[in-house]
N, C-alpha and C positions, 0 to 999 in steps of 0.2 A: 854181055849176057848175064855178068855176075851181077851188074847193078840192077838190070833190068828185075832178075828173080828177088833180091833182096828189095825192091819197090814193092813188090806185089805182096812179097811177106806183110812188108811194113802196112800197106792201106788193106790188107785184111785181118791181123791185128787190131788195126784202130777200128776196122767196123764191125768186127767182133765186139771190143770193148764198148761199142757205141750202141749196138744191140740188147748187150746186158745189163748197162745201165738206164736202161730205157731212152737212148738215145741222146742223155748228154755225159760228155767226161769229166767226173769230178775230180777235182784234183787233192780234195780236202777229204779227211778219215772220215769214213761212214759216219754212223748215229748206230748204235747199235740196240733192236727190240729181243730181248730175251721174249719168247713165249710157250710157257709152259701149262700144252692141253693135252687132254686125253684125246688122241687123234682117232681113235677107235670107233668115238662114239661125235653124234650129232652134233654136241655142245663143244666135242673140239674138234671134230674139222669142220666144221664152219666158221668158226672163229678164225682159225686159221687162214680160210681164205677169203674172209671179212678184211683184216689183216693186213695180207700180202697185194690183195688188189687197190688199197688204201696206199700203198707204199709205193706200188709201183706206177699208181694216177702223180703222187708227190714229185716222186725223183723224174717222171718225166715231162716235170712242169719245172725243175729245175733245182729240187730237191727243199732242206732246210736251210734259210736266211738265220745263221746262230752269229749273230754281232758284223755282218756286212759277207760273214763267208759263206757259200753255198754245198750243205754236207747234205749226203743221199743218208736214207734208213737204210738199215741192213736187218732181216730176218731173221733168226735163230730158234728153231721151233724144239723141243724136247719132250718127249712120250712123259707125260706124270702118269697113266692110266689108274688116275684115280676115278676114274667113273668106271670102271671094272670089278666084278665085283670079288670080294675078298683083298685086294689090294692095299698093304696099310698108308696110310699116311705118310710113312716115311718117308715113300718111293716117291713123294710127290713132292716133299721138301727138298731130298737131294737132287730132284730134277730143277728145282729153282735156284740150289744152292750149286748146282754146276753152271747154269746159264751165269750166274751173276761171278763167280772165281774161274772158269774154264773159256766161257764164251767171249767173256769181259762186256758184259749185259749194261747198256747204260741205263736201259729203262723195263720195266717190265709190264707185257700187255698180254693179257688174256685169263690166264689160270693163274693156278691150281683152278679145276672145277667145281670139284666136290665142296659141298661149303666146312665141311673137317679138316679139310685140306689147306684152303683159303683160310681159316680163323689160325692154325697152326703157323701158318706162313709168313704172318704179321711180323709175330718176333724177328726171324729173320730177315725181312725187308727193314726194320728198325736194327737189327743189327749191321746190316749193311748200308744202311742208310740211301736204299735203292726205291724210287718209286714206280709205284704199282696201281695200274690202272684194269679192276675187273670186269672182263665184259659179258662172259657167258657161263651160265651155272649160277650157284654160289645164289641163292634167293633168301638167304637167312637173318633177319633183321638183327640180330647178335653180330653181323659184318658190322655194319656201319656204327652200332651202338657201341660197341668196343672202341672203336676209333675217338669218337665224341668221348668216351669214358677218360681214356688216356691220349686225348690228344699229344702232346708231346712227343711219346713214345710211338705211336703207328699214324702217325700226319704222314707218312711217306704211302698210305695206301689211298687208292680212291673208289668207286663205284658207279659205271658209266651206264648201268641198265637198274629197270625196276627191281623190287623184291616182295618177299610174301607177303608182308600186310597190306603192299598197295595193289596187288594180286590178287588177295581177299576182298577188298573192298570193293573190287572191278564185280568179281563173280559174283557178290552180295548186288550187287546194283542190276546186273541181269536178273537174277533169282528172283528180283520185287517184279520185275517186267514182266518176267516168264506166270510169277503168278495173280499178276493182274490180266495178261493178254488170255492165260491157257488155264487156269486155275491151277496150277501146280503147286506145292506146297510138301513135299514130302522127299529128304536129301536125303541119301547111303551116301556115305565118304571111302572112299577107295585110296589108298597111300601105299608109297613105296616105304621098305624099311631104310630112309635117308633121314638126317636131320632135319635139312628143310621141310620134305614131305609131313611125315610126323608130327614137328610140330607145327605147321599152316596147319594139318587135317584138325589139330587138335583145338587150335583157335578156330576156326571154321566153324567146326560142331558148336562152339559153345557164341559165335555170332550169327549164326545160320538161326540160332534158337531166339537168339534177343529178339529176330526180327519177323518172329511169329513160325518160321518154320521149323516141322519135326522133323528130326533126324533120327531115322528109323535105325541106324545101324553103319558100324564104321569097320574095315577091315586093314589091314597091314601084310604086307606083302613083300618077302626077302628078293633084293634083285636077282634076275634070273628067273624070277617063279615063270610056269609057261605055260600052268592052266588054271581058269578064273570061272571056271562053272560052277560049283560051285557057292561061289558069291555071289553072281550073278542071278544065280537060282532063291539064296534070300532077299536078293533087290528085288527082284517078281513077289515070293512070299509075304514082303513087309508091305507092297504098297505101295514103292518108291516109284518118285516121278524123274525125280533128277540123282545122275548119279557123278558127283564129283571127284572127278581125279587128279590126285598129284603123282605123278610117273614120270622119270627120261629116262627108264631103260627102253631099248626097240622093241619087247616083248609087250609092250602095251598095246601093240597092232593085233595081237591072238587076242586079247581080250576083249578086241573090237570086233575081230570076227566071230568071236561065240557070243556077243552080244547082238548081234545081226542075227545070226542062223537060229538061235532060241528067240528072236523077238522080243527081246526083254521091253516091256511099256515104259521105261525110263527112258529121259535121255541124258548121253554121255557128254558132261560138260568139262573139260579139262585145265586145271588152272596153270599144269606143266604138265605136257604129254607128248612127248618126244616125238612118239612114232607116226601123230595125225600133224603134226608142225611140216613134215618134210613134202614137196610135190610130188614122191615118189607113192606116196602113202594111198592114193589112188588103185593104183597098180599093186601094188603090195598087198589089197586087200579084199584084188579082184571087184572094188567098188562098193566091198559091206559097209566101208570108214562111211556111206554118205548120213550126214546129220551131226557127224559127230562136229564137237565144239571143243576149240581150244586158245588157251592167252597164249600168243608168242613174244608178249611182252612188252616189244619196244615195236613200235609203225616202221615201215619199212621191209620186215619180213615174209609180210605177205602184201599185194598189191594195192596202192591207195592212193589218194593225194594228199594225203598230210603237208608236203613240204615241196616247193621244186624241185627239192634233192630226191624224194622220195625215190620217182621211180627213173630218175636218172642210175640213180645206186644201184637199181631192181635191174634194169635193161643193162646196166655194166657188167655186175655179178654173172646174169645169165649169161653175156655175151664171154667172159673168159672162161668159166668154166662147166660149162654147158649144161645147168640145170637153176633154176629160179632159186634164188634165198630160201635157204633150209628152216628156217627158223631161233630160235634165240639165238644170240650169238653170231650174226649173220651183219647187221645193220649196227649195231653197239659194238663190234669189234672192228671196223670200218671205220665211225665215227670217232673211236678212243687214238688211233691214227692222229685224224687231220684235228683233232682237240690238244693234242701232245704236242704236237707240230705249231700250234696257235700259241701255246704258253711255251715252251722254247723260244719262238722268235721273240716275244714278247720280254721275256726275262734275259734275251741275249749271251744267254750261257748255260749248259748244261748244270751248273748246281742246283742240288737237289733242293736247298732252302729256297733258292729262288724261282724254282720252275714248281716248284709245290705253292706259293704265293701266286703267281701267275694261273696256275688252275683252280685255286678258291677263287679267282677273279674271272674264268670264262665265263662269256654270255655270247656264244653265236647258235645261228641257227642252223641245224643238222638235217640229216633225213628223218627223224623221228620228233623234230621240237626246236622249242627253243634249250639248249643245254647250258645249263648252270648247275654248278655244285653246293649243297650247303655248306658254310663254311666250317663248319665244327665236327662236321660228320662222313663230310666227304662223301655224300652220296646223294647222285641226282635228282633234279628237283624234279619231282613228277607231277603231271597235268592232264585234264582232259582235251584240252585245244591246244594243238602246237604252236598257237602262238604265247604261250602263256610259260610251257614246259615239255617236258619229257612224254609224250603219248604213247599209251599202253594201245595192245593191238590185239582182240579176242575174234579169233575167223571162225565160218563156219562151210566145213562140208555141201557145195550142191552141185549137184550135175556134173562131177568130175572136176570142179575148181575151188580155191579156197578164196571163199566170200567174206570180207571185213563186214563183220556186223555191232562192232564197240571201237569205238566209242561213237556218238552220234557225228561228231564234228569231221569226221573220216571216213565214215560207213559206208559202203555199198550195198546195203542190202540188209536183210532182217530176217532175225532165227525165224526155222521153218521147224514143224513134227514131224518124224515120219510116221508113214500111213496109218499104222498099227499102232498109234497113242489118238490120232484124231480120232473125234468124236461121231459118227452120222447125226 
């Protein structure tokens, strides 16, 4: 009877462990992914579980191939809540600086989000000589230019999603359409009080203008603000047709409902807005969100066929955790996964000299492109045709779904007005 009970222990033990590791027994030490988001907010739990769904497709295909032996990832997530607001920066180095001495971090994917946060954090991935792959937040072209500046010293960071001036140049490239199709011709810039915000609004204004459009008026807005009447009241006043926002606090959703309920004659084009990126945002806003327009940055987020990974990714995400790709951060924290995984095999050992050569050298194609790194700057090549690069993804609000309307080569569908801008 004694051997009998100690069999059953035994074969439920192992299909425990068979369970947890997504069904094979490694025998070989993890890989371990330090990821340091702000879970709170949009840009870090979707990352999060961009992330873990990426790991746990890997380990149950058999894990990583690191020189003929087969090691699983291991997860390690830690609150930075640097997307919170009044939080300093601190709180979000020590949260990198414990994954990498406490968790024993081989790699690091995701955060810090804030791009304050992520530029401070360099040092220390150069002091630990830890590399870093960012995939969600952090849109501030000062990332990767720092990198290129001192290569030597922060070669251990990368960047697997777009950033603001390839951002700007998307929403400049609608802005000529919008004012050739609608005659539109007149931007309010709307910004969060963020670095990236700020200064994208600030370059905006002054390429919004090269390209024949006036910019009636520009406002700045401390995270947390939660009423925008306001301003919305002088985007009516000036004349404004299009009103551009840079936002990821979730309080960008009341801004969308007092733009609905006042009728403001603009329309609300978002180049980072948190709150219209999610599929909850429908619901959320009782359906005022319809019209509104937003980059969620990298294809994949929202529904398309960029890639045959596209919406395999899209139909996996929804299937584990039961709601469609939230947006940034969703598809680029996914792919930074099985791209780390491709230069590991590749360099056959976790050194960081070698698996940082190994990722100046990726070329495969993802859910959002083809991905490659530049090699000096470490940040992804971007493109309009995913078979060339990196494709940015600008959806628009209709009918209760979010419609891909940028890039052409992806699109489903083409910006619409609502009623009260059209002309009889």
């Amino acid at each position: 009877m004694k051997h009998i009970k100690l069999r059953v222990c035994l074969s439920l033990f192992v299909f425990m462990f068979l369970l947890f590791s997504g069904g094979h027994a490694f025998a070989e030490k993890p890989i371990i992914i330090g990821a340091p988001l702000s879970i709170a907010y949009l840009y870090g739990w979707d990352a999060e579980r961009g992330i873990k769904l990426a790991v746990d497709e890997i380990n149950a295909a058999g894990g990583v191939n690191v020189n003929g032996k087969k090691r699983p990832f291991k997860v390690e997530v830690i609150d930075t809540r640097d997307l919170e607001p009044g939080v300093p920066v601190s709180e979000a180095l020590m949260a990198v600086e414990r994954l990498i001495l406490s968790k024993k971090a081989d790699f690091i994917v995701g955060g810090p989000n804030r791009s304050e946060a992520a530029l401070a954090a360099l040092s220390l991935l150069s002091k630990h000589k830890k590399i870093s792959i960012v995939t969600s937040g952090v849109l501030t072209p000062a990332y990767h230019k720092t990198i290129a500046k001192e290569y030597d010293k922060f070669k251990y960071a990368f960047r697997i999603h777009g950033e603001a001036v390839t951002l700007i140049g998307e929403m400049i490239e609608n802005f000529v359409d919008l004012k050739e199709k609608y005659g539109l011709t007149k931007v309010f810039i709307m910004a969060q009080d963020v670095s990236h915000a700020r200064g994208a609004a600030k370059v905006m204004a002054k390429v919004a203008g090269s390209k024949g459009f006036e910019v009636t008026g520009s406002e700045i807005f401390p995270t947390g603000t939660s009423d925008f009447s306001m301003a919305l009241l002088k985007v009516k006043s000036t004349g404004s047709q299009i009103i551009n926002i840079w936002m990821d606090m979730p309080e960008s959703a009341i801004l969308l409902k007092q733009w609905y309920d006042l009728k403001i004659p603009a329309l609300p084009f978002g180049s980072t807005l948190a709150a219209a990126e999610q599929p909850g945002f429908w619901k959320a806003t009782d359906g005022k969100g319809e019209y509104t327009l937003c980059n969620v940055v990298n294809a994949g987020n929202a529904p398309s066929d960029a890639t045959p990974w596209t919406m395999k990714f899209y139909n996996a995400y929804a299937k584990k955790w039961g709601v469609e790709p939230e947006g940034l951060g969703s598809s680029s924290s996914y792919m930074a996964v099985y791209v780390l995984k491709d230069a590991i095999e590749k360099a056959g050992t976790l050194d960081s000299d070698k698996v940082i050569t190994a990722l100046e050298q990726t070329d495969v194609m993802g859910v959002y492109g083809r991905l490659r790194f530049d090699p000096k700057s470490h940040q992804v090549i971007a493109a309009k045709d995913p078979k060339d690069g990196a494709v940015g993804s600008i959806l628009q609000w209709q009918d209760g779904k979010r419609i891909v309307v940028y890039p052409k080569s992806i699109a489903k569908g083409s910006i619409l007005l609502p009623p009260w801008m059209v002309k009889n």
